[in-house]
C-alpha positions as CSV (number, residue, x, y, z in Angstrom):
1,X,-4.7,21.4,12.0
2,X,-8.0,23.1,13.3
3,X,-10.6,21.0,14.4
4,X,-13.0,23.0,12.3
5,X,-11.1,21.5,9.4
6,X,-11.2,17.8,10.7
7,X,-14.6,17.2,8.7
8,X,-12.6,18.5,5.4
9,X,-9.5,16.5,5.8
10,X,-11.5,13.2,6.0
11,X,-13.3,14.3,2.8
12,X,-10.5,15.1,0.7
13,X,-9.2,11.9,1.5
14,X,-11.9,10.1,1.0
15,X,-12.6,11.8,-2.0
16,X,-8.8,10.1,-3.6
17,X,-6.7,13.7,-2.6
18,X,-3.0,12.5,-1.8
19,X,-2.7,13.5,1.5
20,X,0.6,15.8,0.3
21,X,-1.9,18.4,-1.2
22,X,-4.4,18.0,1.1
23,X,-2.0,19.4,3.8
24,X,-1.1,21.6,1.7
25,X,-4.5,23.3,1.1
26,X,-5.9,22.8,4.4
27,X,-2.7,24.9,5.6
28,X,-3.8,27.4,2.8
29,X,-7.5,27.7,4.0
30,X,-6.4,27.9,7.8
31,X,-4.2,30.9,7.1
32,X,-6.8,32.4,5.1
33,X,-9.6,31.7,7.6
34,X,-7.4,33.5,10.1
35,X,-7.2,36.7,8.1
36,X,-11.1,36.4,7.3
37,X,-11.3,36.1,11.2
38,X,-9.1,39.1,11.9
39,X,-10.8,41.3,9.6
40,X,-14.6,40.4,11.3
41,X,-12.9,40.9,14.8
42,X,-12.2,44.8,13.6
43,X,-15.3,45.0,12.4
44,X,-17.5,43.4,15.6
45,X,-16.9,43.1,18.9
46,X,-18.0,39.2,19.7
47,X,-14.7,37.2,19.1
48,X,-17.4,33.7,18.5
49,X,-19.7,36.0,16.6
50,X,-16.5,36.9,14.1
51,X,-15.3,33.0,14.0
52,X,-18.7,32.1,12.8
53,X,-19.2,34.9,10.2
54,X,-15.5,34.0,8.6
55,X,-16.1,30.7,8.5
56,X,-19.5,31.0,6.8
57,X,-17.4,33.3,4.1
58,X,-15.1,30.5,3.7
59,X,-17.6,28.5,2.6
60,X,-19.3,25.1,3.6
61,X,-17.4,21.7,3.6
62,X,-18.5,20.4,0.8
63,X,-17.6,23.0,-1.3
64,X,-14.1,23.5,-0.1
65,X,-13.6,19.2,-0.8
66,X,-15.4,19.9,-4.1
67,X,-13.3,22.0,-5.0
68,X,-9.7,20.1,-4.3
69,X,-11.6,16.5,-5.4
70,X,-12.4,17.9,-8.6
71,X,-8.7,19.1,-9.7
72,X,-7.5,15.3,-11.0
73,X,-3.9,16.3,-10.6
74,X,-4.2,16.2,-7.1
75,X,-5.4,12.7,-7.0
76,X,-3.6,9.4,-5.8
77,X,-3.3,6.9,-8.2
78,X,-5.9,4.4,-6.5
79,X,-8.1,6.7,-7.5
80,X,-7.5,7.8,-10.6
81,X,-6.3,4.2,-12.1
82,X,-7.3,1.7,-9.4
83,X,-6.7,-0.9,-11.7
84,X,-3.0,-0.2,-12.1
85,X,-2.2,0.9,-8.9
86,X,-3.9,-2.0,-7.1
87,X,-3.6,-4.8,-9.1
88,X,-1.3,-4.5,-11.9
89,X,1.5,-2.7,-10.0
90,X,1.9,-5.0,-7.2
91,X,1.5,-8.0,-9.3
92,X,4.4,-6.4,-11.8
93,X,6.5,-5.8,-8.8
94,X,6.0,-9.6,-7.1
95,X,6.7,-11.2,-10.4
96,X,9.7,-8.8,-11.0
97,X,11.7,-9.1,-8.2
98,X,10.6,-13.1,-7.9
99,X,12.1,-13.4,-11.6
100,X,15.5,-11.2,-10.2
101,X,16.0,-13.5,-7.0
102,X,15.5,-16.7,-8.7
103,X,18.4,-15.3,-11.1
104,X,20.5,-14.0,-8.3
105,X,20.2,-17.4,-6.7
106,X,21.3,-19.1,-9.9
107,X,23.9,-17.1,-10.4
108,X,25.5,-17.8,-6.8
109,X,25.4,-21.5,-7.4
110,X,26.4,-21.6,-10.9
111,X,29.5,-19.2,-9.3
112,X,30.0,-21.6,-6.1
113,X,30.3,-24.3,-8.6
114,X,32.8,-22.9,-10.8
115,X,34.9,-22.8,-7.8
116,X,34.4,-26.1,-6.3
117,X,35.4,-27.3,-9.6
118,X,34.5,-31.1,-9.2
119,X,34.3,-31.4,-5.5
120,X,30.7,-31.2,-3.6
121,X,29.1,-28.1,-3.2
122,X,28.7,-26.3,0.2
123,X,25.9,-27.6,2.3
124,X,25.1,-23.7,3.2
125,X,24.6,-23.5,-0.8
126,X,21.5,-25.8,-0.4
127,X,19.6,-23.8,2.8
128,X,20.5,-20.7,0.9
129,X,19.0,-21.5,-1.8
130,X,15.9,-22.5,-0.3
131,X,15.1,-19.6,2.1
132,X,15.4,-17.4,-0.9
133,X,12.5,-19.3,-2.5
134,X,10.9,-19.3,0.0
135,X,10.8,-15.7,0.6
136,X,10.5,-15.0,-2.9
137,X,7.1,-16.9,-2.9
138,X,5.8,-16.7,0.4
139,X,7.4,-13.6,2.4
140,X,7.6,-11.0,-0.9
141,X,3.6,-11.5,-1.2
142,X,2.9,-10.6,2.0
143,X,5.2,-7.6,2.3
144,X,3.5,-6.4,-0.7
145,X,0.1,-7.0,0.6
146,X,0.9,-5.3,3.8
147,X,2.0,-2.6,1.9
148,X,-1.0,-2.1,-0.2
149,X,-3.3,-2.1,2.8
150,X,-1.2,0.6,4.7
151,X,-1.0,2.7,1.7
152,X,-4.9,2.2,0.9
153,X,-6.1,2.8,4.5
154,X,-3.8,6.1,4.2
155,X,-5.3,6.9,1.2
156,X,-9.0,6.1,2.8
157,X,-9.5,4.3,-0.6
158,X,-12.7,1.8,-1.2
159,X,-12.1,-1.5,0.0
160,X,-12.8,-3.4,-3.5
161,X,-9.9,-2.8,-5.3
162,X,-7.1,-3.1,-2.3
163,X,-8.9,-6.5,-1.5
164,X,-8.2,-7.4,-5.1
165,X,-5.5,-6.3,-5.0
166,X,-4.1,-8.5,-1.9
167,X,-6.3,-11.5,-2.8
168,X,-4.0,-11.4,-6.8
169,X,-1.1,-11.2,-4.6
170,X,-2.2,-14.2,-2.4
171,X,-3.3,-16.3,-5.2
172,X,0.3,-15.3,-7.6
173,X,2.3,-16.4,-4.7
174,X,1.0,-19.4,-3.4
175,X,0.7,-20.5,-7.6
176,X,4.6,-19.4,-8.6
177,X,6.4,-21.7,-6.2
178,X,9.8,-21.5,-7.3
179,X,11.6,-25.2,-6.5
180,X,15.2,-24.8,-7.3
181,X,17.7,-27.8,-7.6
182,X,21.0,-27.8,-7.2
183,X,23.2,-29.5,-9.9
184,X,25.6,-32.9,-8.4
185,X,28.7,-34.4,-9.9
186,X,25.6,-36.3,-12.4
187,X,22.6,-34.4,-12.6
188,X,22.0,-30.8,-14.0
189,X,20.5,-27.9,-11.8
190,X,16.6,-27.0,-12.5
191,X,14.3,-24.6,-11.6
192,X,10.5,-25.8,-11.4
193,X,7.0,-24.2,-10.3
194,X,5.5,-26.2,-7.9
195,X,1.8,-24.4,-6.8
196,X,0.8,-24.5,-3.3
197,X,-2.6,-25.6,-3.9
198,X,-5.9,-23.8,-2.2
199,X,-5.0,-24.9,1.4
200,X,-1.5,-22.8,0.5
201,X,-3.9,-20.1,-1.3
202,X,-6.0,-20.2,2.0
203,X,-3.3,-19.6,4.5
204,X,-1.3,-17.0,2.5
205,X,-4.1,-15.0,1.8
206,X,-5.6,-14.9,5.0
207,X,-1.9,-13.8,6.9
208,X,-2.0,-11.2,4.1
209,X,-5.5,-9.5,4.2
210,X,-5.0,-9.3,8.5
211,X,-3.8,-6.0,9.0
212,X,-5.7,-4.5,6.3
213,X,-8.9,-6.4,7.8
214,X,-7.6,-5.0,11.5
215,X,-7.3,-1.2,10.5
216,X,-10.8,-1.1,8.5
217,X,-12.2,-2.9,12.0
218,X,-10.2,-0.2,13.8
219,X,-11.2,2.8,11.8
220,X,-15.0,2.0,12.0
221,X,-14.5,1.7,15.2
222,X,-13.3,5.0,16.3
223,X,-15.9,6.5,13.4
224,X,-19.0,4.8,15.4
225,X,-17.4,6.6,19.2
226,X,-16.8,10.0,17.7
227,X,-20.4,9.8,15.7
């Protein structure tokens, strides 16, 4: 990529352009700013003189982002639907595969127990059982919050609706606690909810919103050295 184009690339992306397209058409303008260069070169004999005068017939920044920003198609979906892509997605996805492992899990013991007939379950049945909670309401969250910041600091999307966006993901897992009992030779097998409370809230949210927090940090950083 040019560095004449670095300006526009930033725009488009800040503007909500998927970065897909925006390769796309910056490739697109850089071929054609080579031909608009090649034809002022045969026309004058100042090669810095011909560079300027094509790219004033390109046509300013502005109007080159305009452009792309305006065609709606090209945009990501935290743009168009922030709402959906931000909060309603991730907190679809956390409460989907939550519901699926909790299933999986009680399908296992329910299949263990079938074949130990009467006798005691496996001790591994127990620890297995527990780590899977526990990743379905403290690791998943954070995966998906880690994943929402990457994709929104791609995207150079506003900061509000990510930071919704991983503080609903914070909040859903440290409230949906999955507790899951394993049946004896007298009792039945349960499942339960047993919320966190804020200090759990606190601590998952703040692991979460981290490397998000640490690439917005980074990227006005390097914004204030370059000017």
């Amino acid at each position: 990529m040019q560095a004449s184009f670095d300006p526009l690339w930033r725009r488009l992306l800040q503007g909500g352009v998927r970065r897909r397209p925006a390769r796309r058409y910056l490739a697109e303008l850089r071929d054609h700013l080579d031909d608009l260069i090649a034809e002022e070169r045969r026309a004058m004999s100042d090669p810095r003189e011909a560079e300027t005068r094509a790219l004033s017939r390109l046509g300013s920044i502005e109007m080159l982002a305009d452009a792309m920003i305006e065609r709606r198609e090209f945009q990501a979906w935290g743009r168009k639907a922030p709402v959906a892509a931000y909060l309603i997605a991730p907190a679809a996805a956390l409460a989907a595969i939550t519901a699926l492992t909790v299933v999986g899990v009680v399908v296992t013991v329910k299949q263990v127990q079938a074949g130990a007939g009467a006798g005691a379950l496996p001790g591994w049945l127990s620890e297995f059982a527990a780590r899977m909670m526990f990743f379905s309401h403290a690791i998943l969250p954070l995966l998906l919050a880690w994943a929402l910041g990457v994709a929104a600091f791609r995207n150079r999307s506003a900061p509000l609706w990510p930071a919704s966006g991983i503080v609903a993901l914070a909040a859903l897992g440290s409230i949906f606690h999955p507790i899951l009992t394993l049946p004896t030779a007298t009792t039945h097998g349960e499942v339960s909810i047993s919320p966190d409370g804020i200090a759990g809230f606190a601590v998952l949210l703040a692991v979460a919103a981290l490397p998000y927090a640490a690439l917005l940090v980074r990227r006005s950083a390097r914004e204030r050295q370059t000017g």
